[in-house]
C-alpha positions as CSV (number, residue, x, y, z in Angstrom):
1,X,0.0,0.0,0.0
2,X,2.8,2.3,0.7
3,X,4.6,1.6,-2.4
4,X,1.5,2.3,-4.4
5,X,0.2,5.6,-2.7
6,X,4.1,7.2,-2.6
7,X,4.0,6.8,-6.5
8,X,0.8,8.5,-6.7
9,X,2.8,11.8,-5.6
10,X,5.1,11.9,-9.1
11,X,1.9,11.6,-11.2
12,X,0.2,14.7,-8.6
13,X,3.0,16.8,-8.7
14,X,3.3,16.4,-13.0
15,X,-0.5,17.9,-12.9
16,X,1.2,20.8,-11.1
17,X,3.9,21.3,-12.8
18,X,1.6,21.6,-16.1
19,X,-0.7,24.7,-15.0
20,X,-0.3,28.2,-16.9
21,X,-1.2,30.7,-14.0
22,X,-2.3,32.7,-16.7
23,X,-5.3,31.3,-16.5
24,X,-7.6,31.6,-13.3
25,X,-8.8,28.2,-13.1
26,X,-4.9,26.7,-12.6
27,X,-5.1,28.3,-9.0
28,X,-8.3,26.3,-8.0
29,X,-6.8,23.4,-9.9
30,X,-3.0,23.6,-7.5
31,X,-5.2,23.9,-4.7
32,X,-6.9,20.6,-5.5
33,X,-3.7,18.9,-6.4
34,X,-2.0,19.8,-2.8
35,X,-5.2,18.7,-1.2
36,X,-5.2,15.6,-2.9
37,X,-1.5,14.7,-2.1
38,X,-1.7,16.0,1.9
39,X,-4.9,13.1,1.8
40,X,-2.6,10.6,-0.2
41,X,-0.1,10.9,2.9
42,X,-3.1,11.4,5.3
43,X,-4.3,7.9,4.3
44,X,-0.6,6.5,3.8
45,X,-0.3,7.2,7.6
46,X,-3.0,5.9,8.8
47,X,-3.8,3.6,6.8
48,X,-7.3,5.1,6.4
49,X,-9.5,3.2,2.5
50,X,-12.1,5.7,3.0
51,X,-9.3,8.8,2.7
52,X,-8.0,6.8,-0.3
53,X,-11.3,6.3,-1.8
54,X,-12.5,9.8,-1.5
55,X,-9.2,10.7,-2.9
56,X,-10.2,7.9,-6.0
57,X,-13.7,9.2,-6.5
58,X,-12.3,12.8,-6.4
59,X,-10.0,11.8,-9.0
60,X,-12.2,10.2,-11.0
61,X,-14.5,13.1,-10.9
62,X,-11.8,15.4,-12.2
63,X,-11.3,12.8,-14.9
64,X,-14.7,12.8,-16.1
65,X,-14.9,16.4,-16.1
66,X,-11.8,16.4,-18.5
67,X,-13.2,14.0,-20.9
68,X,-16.1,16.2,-21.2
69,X,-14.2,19.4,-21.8
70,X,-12.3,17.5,-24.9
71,X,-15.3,16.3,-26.2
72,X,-17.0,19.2,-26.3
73,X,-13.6,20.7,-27.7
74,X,-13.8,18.6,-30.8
75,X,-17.4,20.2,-31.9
């Protein structure tokens, strides 16, 4: 479980590195992408599945969201 969540961080802090702050929305976005890494280590310490699947759905969310946004983009 360790393993896993600690290479979670890497992918989380490419997101970041990624944002133009150019752009209003990649402030609210950095915000969510340090939340979502203090919960990864949250959940690493404790070893707490409901942090982790919060974190998941969360992520999932955000991942919808984006396949939406490039659909529509292709109109």
């Amino acid at each position: 479980a360790n393993t896993s969540i600690q290479n979670k961080h890497p992918i989380i802090d490419e997101y970041r590195s990624t944002l133009t702050f150019t752009y209003p929305v990649a402030q609210d976005l950095d915000k969510v992408y340090v939340m979502t890494s203090e919960k990864l280590v949250y959940a690493n310490m404790k070893k707490d599945v409901e942090v982790l699947q919060d974190v998941l759905k969360h992520l999932r969310s955000m991942r919808e969201t984006w396949e939406e946004v490039m659909r529509l983009a292709k109109r």
